[in-house]
N, C-alpha and C positions, 0 to 999 in steps of 0.2 A: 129893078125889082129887088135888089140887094136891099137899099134902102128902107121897101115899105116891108121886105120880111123884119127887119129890124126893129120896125117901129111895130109891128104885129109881135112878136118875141117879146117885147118890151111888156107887151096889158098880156100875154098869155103865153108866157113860157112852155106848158108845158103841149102846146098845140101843136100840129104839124101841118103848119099852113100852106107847105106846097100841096099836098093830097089833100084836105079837107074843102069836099066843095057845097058844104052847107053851113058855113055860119052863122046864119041867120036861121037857118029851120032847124038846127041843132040846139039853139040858145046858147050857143058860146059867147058869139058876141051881143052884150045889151045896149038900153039907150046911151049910156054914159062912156062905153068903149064907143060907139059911133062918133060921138060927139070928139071925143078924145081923138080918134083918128080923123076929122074934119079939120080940126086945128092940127095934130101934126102933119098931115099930107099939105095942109094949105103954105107952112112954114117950112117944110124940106123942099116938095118939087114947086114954092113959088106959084101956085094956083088956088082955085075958087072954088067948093063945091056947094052946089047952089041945092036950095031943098029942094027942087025936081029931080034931082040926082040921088038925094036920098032916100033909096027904092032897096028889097032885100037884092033884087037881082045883081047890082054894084057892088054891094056889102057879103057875098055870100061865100066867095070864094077871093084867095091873094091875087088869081088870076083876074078874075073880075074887076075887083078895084084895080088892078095895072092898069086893066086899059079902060077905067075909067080916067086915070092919071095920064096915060099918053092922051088920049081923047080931048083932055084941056089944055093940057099942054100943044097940044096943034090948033085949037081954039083961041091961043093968046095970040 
C-alpha cells in the first residue's frame, strides 16, 4: 500500500488518499491521472490492468485500487 500511496502523492499532493473514498465522483482524479496510474502500478507491482478493470469502482478510492493490485497480482 506504501507504494501506491506514493505513486498517488506523486499526481496529487495535496489529497488524503487514505480517507478520500470518491475519486472518481469527486473529479480528482482525470482521464490522464488514470492512464498515468495504469502505467505506474503496471511498472512497480509488475501487473496488467486490462480496460475491464478500468471501472470508477477500482479507481475511487487507494483502497480500491489495492486490491485491485493484490487481485492481479494473485491472478499472475
Amino acid at each position: 500500500m506504501e507504494k501506491l500511496l506514493e505513486i498517488l502523492n506523486n499526481l496529487h499532493p495535496d489529497v488524503d488518499f487514505l480517507n478520500q473514498e470518491k475519486l472518481i465522483g469527486d473529479a480528482i482524479l482525470d482521464s490522464f491521472d488514470i492512464v498515468t496510474l495504469v502505467a505506474e502500478i503496471g511498472d512497480t507491482f509488475d501487473v496488467t490492468i486490462s480496460a475491464k478493470d478500468i471501472v470508477p469502482e477500482n479507481f475511487n478510492s487507494a483502497k480500491s485500487l489495492y486490491a485491485l493490485i493484490q487481485k492481479l497480482e494473485e491472478e499472475n
